[in-house]
C-alpha positions, -999 to 999 in steps of 0.1 A, spaced: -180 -496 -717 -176 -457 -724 -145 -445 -742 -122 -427 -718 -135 -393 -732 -172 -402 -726 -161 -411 -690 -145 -378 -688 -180 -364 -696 -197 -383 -669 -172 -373 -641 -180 -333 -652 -216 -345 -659 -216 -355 -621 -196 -323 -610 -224 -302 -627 -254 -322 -608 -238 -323 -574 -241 -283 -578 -275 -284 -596 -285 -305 -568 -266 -303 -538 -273 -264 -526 -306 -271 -519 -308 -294 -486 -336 -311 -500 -346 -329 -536 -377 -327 -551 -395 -360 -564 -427 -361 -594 -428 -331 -612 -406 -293 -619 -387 -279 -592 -397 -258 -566 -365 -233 -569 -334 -233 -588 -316 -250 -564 -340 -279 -558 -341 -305 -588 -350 -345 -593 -319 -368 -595 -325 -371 -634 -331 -338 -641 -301 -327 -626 -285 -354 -647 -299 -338 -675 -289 -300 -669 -255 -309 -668 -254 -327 -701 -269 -298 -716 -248 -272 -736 -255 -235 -731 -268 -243 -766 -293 -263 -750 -280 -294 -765 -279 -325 -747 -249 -349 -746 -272 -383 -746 -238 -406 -743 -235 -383 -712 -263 -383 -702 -271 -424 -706 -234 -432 -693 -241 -409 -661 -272 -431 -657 -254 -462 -661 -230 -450 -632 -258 -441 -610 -276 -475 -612 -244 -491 -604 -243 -469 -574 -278 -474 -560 -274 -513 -569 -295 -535 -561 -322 -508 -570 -323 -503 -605 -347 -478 -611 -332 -444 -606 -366 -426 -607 -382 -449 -579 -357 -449 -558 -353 -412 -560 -391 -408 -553 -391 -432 -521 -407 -419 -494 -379 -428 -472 -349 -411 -497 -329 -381 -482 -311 -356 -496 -278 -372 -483 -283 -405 -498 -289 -386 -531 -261 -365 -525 -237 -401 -516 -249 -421 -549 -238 -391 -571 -204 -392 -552 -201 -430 -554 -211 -430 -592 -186 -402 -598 -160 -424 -582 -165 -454 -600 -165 -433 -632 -132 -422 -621 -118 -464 -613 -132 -467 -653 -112 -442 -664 -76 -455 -649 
């Protein structure tokens, strides 16, 4: 169970990939991103755990993941289910809400 500080970093780790992510309309799936504004689900994950330093926060970052499985459950891998055919932007765009959320019940 994250510390309430790490959960702290997951909610603004969440906050910074719903922008990475969310001006796009569209993700992108297997391999870099098209534009700025189009990234995978974990490498939007990733960006916002990043300093400007270029440091990653790794609790962040493995905490934020943690949150997410919880919020595609049953599906456990984040990667897959990103990549499905059948995935829309939306759903994307709904799991990082609900996993922010339930970082935020954690944290009361």
């Amino acid at each position: 169970m994250p510390e309430p500080h790490e959960l702290r970093m997951v909610i603004k780790t969440f906050d910074g990939a719903l922008r990475l992510f969310g001006r796009g309309g569209t993700h992108w799936v297997n391999g870099p991103p098209q534009s700025p504004d189009n990234y995978c689900v974990l490498t939007a994950l990733a960006r916002a755990t990043t300093s400007l330093k270029g440091e990653r926060d790794r609790d962040a970052f493995r905490s934020a993941c943690m949150f997410l499985r919880r919020a595609i459950w049953p599906r456990r891998n984040i990667v897959r289910w990103n990549d499905a055919r059948e995935r829309t932007w939306q759903e994307v765009r709904v799991a990082f809400l609900k996993a922010r959320t339930l970082a935020e019940r954690e944290l009361q």
